[in-house]
mmCIF file of the N, C-alpha and C atoms, coordinates in Angstrom:
data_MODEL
# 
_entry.id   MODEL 
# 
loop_
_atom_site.group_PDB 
_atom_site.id 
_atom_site.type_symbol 
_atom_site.label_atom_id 
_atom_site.label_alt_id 
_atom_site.label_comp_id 
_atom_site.label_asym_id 
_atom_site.label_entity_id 
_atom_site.label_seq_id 
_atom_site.pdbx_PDB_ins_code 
_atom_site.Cartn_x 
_atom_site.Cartn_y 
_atom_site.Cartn_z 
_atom_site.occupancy 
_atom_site.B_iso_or_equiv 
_atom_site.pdbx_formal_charge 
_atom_site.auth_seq_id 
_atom_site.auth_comp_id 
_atom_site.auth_asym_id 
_atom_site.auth_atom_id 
_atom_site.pdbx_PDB_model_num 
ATOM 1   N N  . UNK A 1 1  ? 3.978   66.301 -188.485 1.00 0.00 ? 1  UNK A N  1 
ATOM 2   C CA . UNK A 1 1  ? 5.021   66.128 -187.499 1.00 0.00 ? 1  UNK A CA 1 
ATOM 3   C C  . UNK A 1 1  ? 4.637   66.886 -186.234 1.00 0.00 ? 1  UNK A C  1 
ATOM 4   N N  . UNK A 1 2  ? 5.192   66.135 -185.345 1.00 0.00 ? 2  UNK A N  1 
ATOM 5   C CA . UNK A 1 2  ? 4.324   66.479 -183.947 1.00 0.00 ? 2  UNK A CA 1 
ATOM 6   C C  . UNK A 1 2  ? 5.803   67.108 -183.228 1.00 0.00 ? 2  UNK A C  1 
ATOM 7   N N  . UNK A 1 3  ? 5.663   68.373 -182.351 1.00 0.00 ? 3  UNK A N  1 
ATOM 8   C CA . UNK A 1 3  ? 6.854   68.936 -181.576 1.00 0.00 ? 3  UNK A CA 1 
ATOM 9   C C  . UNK A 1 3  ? 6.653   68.609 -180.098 1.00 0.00 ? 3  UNK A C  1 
ATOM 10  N N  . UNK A 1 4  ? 7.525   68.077 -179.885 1.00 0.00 ? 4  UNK A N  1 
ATOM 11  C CA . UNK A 1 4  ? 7.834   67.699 -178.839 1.00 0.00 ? 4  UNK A CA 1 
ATOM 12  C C  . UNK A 1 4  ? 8.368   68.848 -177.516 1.00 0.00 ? 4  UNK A C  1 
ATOM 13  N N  . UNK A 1 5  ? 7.972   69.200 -176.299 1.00 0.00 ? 5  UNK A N  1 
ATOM 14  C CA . UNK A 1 5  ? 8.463   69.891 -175.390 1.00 0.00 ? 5  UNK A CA 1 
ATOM 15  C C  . UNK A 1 5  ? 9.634   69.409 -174.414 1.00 0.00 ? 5  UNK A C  1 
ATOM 16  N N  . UNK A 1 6  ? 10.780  69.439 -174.062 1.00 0.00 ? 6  UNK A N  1 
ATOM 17  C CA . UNK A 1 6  ? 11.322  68.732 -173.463 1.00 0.00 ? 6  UNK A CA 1 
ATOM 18  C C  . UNK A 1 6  ? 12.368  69.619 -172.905 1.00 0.00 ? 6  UNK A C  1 
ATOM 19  N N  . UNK A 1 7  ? 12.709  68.622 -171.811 1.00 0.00 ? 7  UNK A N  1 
ATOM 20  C CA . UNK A 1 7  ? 13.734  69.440 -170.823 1.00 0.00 ? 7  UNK A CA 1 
ATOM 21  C C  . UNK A 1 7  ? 13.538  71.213 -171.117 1.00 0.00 ? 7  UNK A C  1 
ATOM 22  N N  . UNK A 1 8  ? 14.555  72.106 -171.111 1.00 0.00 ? 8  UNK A N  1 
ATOM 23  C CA . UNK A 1 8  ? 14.483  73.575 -170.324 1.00 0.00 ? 8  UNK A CA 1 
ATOM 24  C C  . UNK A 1 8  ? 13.172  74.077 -171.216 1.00 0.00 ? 8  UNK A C  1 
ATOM 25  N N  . UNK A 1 9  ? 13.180  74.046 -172.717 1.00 0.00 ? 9  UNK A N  1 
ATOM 26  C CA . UNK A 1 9  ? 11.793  74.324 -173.373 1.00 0.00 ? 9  UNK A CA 1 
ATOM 27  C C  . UNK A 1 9  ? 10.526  74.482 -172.585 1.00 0.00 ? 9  UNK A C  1 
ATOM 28  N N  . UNK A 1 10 ? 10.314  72.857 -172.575 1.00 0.00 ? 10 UNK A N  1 
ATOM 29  C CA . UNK A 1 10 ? 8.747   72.760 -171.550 1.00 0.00 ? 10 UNK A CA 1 
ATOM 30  C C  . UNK A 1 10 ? 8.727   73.748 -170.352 1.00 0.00 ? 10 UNK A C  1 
ATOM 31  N N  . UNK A 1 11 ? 9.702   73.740 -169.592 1.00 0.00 ? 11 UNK A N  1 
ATOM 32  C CA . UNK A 1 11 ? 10.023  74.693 -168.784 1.00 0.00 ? 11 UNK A CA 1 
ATOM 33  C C  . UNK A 1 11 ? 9.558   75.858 -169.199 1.00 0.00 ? 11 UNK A C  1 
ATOM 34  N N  . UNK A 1 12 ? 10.293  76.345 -169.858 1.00 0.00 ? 12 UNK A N  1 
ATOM 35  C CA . UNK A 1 12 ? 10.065  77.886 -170.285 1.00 0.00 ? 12 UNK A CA 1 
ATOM 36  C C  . UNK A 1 12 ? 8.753   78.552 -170.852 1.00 0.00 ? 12 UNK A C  1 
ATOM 37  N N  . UNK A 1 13 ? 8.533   77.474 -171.400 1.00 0.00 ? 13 UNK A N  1 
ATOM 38  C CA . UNK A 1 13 ? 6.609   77.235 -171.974 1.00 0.00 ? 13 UNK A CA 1 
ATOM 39  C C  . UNK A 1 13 ? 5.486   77.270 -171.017 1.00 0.00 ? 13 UNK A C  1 
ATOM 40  N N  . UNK A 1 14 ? 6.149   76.546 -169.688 1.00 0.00 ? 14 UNK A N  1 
ATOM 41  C CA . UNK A 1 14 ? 5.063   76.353 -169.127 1.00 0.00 ? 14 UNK A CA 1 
ATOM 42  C C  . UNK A 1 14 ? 5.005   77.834 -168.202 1.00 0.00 ? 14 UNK A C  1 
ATOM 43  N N  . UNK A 1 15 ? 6.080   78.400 -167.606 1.00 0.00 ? 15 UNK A N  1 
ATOM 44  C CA . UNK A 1 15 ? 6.045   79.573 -167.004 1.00 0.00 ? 15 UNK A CA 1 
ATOM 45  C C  . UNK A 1 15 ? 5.734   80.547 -168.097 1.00 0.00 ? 15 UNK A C  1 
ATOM 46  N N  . UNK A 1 16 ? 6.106   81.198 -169.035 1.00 0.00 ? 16 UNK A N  1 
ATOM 47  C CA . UNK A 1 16 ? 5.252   81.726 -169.836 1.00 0.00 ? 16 UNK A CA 1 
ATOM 48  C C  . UNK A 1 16 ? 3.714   81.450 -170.343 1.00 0.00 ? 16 UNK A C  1 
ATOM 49  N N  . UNK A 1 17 ? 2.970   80.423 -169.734 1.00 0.00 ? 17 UNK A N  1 
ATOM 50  C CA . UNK A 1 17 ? 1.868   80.035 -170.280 1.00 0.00 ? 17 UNK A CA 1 
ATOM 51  C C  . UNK A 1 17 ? 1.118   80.399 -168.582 1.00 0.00 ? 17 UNK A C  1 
ATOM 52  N N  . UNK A 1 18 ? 1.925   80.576 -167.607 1.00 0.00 ? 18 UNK A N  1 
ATOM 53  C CA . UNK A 1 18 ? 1.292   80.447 -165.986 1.00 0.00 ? 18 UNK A CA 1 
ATOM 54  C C  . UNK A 1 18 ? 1.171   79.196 -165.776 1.00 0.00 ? 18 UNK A C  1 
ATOM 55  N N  . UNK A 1 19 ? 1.824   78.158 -166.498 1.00 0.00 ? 19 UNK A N  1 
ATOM 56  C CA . UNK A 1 19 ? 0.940   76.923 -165.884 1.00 0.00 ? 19 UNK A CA 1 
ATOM 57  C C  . UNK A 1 19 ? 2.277   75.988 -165.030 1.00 0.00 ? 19 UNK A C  1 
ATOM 58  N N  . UNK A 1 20 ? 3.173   76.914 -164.201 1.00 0.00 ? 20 UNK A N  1 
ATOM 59  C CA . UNK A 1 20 ? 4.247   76.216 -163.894 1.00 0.00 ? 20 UNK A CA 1 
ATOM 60  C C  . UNK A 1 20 ? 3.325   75.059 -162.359 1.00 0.00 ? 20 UNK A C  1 
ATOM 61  N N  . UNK A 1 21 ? 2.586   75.621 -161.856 1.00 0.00 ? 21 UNK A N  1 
ATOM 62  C CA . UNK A 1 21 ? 2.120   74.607 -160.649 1.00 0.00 ? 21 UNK A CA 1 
ATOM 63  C C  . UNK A 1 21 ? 0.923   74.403 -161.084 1.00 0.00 ? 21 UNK A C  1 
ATOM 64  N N  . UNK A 1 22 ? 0.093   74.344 -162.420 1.00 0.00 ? 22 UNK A N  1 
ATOM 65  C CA . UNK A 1 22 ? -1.269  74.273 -162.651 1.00 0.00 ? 22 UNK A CA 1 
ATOM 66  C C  . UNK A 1 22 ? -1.652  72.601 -161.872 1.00 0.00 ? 22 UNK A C  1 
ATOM 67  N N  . UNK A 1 23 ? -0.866  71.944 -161.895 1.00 0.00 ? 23 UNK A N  1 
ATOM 68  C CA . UNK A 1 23 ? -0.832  70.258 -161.772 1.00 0.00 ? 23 UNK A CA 1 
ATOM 69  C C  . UNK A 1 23 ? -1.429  70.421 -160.146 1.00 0.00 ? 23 UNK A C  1 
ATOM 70  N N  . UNK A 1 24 ? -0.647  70.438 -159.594 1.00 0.00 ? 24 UNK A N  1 
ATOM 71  C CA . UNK A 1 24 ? -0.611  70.399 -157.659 1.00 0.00 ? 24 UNK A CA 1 
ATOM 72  C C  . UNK A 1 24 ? -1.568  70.954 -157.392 1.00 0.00 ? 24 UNK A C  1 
ATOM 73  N N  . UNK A 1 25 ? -2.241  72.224 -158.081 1.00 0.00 ? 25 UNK A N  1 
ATOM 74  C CA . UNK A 1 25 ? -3.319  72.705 -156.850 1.00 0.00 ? 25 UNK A CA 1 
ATOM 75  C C  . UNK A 1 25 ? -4.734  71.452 -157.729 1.00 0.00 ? 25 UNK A C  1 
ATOM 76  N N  . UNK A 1 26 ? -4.946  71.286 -158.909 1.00 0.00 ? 26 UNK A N  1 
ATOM 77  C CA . UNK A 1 26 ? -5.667  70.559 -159.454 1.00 0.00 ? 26 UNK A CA 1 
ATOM 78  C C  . UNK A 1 26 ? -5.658  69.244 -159.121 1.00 0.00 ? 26 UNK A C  1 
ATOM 79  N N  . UNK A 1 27 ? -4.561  68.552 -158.337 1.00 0.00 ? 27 UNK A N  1 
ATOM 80  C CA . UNK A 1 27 ? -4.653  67.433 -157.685 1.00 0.00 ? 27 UNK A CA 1 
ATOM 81  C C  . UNK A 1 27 ? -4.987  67.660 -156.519 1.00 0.00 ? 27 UNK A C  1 
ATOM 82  N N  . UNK A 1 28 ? -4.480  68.849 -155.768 1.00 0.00 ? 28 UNK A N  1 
ATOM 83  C CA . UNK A 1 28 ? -5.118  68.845 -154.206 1.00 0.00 ? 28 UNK A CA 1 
ATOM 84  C C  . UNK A 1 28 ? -7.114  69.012 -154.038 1.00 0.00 ? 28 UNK A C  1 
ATOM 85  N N  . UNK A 1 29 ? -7.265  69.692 -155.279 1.00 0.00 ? 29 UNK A N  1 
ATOM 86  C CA . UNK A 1 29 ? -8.516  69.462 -155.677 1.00 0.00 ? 29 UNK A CA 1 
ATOM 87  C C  . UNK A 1 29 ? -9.447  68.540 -155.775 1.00 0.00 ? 29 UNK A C  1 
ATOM 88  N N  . UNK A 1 30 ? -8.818  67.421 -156.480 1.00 0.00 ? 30 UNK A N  1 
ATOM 89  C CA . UNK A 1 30 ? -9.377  66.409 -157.052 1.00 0.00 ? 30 UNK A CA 1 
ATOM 90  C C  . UNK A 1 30 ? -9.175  65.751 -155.273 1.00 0.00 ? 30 UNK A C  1 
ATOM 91  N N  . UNK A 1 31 ? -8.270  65.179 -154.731 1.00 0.00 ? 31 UNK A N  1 
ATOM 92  C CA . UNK A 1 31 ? -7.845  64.127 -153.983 1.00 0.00 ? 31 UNK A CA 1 
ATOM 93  C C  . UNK A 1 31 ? -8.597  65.197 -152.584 1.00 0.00 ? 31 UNK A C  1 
ATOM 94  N N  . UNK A 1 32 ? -9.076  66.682 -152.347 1.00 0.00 ? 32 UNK A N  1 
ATOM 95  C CA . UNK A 1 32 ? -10.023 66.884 -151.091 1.00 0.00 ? 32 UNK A CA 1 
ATOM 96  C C  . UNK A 1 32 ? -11.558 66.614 -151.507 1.00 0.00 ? 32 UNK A C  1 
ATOM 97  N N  . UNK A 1 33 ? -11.861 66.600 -152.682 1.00 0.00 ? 33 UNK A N  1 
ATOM 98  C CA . UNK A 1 33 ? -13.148 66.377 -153.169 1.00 0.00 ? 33 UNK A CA 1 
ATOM 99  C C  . UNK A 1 33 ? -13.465 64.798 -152.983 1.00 0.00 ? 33 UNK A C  1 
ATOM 100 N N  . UNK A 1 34 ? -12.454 64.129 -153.549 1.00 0.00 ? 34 UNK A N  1 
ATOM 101 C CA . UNK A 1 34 ? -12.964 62.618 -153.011 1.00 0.00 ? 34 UNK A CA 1 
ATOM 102 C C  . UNK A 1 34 ? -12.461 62.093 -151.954 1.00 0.00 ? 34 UNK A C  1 
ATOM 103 N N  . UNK A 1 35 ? -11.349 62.757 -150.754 1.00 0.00 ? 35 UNK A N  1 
ATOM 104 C CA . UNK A 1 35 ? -11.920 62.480 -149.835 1.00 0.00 ? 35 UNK A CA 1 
ATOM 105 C C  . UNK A 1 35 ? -13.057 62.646 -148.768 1.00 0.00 ? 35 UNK A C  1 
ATOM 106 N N  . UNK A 1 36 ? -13.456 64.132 -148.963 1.00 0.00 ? 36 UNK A N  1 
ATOM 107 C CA . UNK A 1 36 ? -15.124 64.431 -148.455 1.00 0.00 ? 36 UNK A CA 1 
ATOM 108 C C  . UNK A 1 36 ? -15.753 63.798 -148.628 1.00 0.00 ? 36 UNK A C  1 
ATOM 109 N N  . UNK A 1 37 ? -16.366 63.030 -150.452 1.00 0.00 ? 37 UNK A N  1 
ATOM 110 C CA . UNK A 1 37 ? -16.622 62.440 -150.838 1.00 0.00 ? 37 UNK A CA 1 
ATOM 111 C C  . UNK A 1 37 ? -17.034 60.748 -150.132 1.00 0.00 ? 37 UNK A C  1 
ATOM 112 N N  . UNK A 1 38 ? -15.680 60.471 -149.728 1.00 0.00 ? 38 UNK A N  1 
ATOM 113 C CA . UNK A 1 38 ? -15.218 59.368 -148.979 1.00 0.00 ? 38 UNK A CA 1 
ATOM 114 C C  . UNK A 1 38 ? -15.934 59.055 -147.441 1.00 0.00 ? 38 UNK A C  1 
ATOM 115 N N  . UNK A 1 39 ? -15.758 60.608 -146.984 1.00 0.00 ? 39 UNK A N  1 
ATOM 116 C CA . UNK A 1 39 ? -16.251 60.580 -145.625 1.00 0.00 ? 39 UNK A CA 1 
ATOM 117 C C  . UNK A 1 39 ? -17.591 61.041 -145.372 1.00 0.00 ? 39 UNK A C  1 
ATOM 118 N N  . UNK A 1 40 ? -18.537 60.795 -146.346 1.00 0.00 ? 40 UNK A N  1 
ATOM 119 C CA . UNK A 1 40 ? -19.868 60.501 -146.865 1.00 0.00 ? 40 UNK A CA 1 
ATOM 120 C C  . UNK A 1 40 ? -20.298 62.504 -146.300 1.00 0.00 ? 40 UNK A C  1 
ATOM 121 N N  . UNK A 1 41 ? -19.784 62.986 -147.165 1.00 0.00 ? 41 UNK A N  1 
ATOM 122 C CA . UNK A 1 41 ? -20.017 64.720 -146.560 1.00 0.00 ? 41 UNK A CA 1 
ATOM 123 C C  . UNK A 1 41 ? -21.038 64.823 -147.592 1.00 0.00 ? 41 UNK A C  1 
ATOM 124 N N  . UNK A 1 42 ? -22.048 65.467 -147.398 1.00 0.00 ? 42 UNK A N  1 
ATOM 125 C CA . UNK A 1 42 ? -23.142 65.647 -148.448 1.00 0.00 ? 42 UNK A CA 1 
ATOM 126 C C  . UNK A 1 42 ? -22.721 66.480 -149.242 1.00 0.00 ? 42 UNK A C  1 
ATOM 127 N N  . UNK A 1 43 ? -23.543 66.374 -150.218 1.00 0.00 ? 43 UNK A N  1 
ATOM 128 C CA . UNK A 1 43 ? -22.998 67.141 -151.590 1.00 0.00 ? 43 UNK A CA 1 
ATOM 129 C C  . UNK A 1 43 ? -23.184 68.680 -151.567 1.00 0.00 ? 43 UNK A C  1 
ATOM 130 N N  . UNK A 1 44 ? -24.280 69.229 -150.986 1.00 0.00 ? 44 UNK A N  1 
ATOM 131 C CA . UNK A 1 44 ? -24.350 70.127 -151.410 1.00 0.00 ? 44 UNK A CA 1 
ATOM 132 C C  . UNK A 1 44 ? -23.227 71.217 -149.789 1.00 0.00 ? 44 UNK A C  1 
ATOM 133 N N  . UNK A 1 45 ? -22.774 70.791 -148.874 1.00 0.00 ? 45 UNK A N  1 
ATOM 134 C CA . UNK A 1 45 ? -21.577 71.127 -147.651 1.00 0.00 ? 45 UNK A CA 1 
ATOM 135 C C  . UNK A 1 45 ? -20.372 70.816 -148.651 1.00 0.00 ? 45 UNK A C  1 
ATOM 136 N N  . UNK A 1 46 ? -20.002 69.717 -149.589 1.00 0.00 ? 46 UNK A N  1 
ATOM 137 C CA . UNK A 1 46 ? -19.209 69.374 -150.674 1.00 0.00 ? 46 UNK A CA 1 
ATOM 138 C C  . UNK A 1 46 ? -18.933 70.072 -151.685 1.00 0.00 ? 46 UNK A C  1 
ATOM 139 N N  . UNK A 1 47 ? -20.197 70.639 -152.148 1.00 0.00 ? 47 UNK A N  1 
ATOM 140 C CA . UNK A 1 47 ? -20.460 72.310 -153.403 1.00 0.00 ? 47 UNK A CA 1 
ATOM 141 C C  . UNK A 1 47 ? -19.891 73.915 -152.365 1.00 0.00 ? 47 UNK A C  1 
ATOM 142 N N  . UNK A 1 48 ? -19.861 73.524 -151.380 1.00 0.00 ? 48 UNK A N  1 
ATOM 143 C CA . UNK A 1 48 ? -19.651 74.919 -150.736 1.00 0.00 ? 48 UNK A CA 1 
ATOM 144 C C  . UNK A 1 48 ? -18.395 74.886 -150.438 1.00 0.00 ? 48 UNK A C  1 
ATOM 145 N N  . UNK A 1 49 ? -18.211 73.989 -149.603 1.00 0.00 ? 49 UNK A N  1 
ATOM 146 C CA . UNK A 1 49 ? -16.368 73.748 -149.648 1.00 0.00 ? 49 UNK A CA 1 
ATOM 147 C C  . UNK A 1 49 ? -15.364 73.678 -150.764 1.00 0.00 ? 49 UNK A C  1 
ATOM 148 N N  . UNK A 1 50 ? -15.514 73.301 -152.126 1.00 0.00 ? 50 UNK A N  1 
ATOM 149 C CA . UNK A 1 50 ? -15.119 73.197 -153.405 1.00 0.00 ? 50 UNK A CA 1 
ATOM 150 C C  . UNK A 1 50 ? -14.903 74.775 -154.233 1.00 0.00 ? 50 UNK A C  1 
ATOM 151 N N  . UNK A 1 51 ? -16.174 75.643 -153.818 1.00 0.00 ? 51 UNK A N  1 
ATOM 152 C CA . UNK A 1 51 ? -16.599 76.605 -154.155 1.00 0.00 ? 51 UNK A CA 1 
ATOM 153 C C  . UNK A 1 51 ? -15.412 77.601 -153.146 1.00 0.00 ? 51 UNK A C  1 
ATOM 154 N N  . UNK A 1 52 ? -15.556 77.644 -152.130 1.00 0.00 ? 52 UNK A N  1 
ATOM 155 C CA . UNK A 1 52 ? -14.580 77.999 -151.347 1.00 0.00 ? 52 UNK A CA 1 
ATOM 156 C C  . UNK A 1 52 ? -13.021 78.350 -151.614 1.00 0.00 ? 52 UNK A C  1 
ATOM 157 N N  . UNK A 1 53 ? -13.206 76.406 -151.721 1.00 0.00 ? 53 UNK A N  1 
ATOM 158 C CA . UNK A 1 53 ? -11.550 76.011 -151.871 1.00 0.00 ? 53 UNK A CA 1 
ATOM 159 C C  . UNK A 1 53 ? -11.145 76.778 -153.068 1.00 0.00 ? 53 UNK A C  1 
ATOM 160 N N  . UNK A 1 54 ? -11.610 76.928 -154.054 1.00 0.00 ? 54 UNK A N  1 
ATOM 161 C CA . UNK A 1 54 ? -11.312 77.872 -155.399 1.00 0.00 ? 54 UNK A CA 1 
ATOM 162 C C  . UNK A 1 54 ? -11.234 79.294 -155.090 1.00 0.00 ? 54 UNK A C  1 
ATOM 163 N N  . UNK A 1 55 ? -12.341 79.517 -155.063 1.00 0.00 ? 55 UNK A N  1 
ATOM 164 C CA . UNK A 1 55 ? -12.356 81.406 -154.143 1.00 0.00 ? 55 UNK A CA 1 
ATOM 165 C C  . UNK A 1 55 ? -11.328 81.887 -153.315 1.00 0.00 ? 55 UNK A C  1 
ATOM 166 N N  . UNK A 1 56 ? -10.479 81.001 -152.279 1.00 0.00 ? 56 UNK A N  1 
ATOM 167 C CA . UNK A 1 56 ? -9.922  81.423 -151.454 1.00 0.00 ? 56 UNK A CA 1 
ATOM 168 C C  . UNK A 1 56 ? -8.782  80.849 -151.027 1.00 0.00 ? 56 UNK A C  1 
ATOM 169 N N  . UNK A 1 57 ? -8.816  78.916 -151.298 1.00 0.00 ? 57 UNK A N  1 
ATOM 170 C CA . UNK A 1 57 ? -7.434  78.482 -151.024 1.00 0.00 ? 57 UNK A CA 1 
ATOM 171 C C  . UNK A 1 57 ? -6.714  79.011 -152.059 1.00 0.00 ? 57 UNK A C  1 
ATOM 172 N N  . UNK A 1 58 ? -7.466  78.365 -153.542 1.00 0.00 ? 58 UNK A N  1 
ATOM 173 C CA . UNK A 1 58 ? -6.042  78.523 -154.555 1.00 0.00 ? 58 UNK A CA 1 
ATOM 174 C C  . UNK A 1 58 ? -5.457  79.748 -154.942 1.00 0.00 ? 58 UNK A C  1 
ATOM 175 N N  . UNK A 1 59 ? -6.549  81.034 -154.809 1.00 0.00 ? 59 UNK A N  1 
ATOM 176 C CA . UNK A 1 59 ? -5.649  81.531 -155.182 1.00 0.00 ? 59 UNK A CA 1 
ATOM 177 C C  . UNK A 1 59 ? -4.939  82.397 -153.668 1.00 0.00 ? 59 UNK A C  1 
ATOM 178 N N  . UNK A 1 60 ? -4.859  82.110 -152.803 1.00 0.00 ? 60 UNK A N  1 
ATOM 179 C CA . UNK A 1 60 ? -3.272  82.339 -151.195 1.00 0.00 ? 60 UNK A CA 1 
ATOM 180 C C  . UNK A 1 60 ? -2.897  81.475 -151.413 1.00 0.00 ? 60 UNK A C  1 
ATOM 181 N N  . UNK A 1 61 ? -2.647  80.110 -152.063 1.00 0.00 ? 61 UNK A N  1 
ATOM 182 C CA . UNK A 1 61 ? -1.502  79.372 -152.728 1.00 0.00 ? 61 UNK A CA 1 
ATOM 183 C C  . UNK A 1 61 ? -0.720  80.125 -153.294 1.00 0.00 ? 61 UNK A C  1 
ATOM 184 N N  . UNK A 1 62 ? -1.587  80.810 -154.805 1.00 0.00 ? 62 UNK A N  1 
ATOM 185 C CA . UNK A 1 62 ? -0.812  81.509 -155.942 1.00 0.00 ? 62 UNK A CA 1 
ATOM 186 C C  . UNK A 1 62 ? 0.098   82.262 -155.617 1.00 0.00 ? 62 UNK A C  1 
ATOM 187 N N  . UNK A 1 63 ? -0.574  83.026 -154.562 1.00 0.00 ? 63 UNK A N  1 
ATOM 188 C CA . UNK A 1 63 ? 0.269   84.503 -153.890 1.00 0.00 ? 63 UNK A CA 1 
ATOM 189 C C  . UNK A 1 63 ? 1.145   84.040 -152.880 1.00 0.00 ? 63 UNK A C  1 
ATOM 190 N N  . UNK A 1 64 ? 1.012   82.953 -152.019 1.00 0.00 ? 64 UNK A N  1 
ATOM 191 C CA . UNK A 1 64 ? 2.375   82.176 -151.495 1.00 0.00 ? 64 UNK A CA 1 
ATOM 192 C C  . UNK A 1 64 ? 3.322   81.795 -152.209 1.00 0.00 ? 64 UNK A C  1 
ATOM 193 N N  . UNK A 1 65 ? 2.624   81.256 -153.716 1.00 0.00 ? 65 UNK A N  1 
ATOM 194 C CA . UNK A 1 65 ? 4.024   80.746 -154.106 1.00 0.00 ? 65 UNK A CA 1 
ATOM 195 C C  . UNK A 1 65 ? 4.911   82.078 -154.831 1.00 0.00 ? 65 UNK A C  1 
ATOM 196 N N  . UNK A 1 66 ? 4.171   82.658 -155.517 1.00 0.00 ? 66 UNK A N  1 
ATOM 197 C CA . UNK A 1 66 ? 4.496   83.771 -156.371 1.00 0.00 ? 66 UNK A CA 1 
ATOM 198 C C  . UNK A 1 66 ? 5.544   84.831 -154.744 1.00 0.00 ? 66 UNK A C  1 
ATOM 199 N N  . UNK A 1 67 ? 5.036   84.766 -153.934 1.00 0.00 ? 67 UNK A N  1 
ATOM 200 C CA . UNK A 1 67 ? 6.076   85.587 -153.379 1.00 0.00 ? 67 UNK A CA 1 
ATOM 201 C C  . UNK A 1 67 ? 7.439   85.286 -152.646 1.00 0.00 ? 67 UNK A C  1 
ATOM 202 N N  . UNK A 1 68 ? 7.207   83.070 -152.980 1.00 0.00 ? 68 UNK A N  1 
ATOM 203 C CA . UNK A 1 68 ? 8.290   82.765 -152.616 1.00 0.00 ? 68 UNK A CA 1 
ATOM 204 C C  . UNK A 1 68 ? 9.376   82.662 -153.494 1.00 0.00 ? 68 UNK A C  1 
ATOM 205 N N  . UNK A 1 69 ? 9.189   83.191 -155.061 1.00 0.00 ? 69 UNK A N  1 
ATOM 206 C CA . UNK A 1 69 ? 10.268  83.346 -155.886 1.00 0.00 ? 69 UNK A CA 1 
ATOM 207 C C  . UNK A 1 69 ? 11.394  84.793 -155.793 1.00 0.00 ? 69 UNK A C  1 
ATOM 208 N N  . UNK A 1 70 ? 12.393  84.243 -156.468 1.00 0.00 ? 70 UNK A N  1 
ATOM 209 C CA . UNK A 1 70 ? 13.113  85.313 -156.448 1.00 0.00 ? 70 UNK A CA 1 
ATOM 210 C C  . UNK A 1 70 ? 12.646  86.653 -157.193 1.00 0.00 ? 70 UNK A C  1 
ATOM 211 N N  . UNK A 1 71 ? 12.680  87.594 -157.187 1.00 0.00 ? 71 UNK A N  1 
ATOM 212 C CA . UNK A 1 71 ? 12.962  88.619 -158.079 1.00 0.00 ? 71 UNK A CA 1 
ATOM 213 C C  . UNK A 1 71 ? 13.117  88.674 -159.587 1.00 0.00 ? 71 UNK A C  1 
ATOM 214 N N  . UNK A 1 72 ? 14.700  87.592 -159.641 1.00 0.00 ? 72 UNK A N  1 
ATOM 215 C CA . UNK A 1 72 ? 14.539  87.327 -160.746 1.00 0.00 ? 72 UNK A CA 1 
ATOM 216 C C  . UNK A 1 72 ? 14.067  86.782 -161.802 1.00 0.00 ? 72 UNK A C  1 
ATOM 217 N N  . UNK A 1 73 ? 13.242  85.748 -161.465 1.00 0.00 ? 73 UNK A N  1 
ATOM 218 C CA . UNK A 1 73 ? 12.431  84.999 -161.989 1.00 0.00 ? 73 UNK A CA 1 
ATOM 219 C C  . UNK A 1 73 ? 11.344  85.981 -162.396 1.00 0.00 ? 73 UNK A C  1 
ATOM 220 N N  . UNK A 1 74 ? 11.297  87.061 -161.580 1.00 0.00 ? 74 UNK A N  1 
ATOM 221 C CA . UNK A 1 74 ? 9.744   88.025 -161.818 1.00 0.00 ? 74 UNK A CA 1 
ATOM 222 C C  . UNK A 1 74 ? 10.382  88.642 -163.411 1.00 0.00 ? 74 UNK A C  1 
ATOM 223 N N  . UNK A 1 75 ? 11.544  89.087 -163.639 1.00 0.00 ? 75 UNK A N  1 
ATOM 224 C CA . UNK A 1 75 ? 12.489  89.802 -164.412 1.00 0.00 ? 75 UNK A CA 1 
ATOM 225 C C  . UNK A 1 75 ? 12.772  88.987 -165.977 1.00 0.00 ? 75 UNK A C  1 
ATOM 226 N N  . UNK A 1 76 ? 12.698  87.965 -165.537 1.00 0.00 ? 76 UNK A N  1 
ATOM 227 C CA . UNK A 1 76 ? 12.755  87.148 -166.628 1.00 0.00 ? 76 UNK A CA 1 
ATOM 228 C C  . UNK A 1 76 ? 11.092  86.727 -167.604 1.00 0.00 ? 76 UNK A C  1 
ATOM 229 N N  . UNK A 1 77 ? 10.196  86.624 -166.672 1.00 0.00 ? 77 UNK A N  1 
ATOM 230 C CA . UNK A 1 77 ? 8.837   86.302 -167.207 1.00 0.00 ? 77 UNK A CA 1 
ATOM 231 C C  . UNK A 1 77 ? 8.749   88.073 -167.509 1.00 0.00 ? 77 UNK A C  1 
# 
C-alpha cells in the first residue's frame, strides 16, 4: 500500500524536507539553459553561466525568499 501526500500533509513534508520552492528555481534552470541553448550560446560561455547561475543566483533566491517569510514560519520549522 502506497501513502499518499495530500493537501496540508504534503505541505508540511515538503517544508520540513526544504523542498518548499525546490520546483521554481529547477525550472528557471532548465527553461535559461535552453534558452541560451536556443540562442546558439556556445557551450562551454553555457557551462560558465549554469555554473554561476548555481553559485550565486540560487542561492540570493534562497536568502530572498527565506527573508521574505514571517518569523513565524521560522518558529514552526
Amino acid at each position: 500500500m502506497r501513502a499518499r501526500l495530500t493537501g496540508r500533509t504534503s505541505r508540511v513534508w515538503s517544508v520540513r524536507l526544504g523542498l518548499r520552492n525546490a520546483e521554481p528555481q529547477a525550472l528557471v534552470f532548465v527553461l535559461v539553459a535552453s534558452a541560451m541553448k536556443l540562442l546558439e550560446m556556445p557551450t562551454l560561455q553555457l557551462g560558465v553561466l549554469l555554473v554561476g547561475l548555481v553559485l550565486i543566483g540560487l542561492p540570493v533566491w534562497g536568502a530572498i525568499d527565506a527573508a521574505t517569510h514571517p518569523e513565524s514560519t521560522w518558529q514552526r520549522v
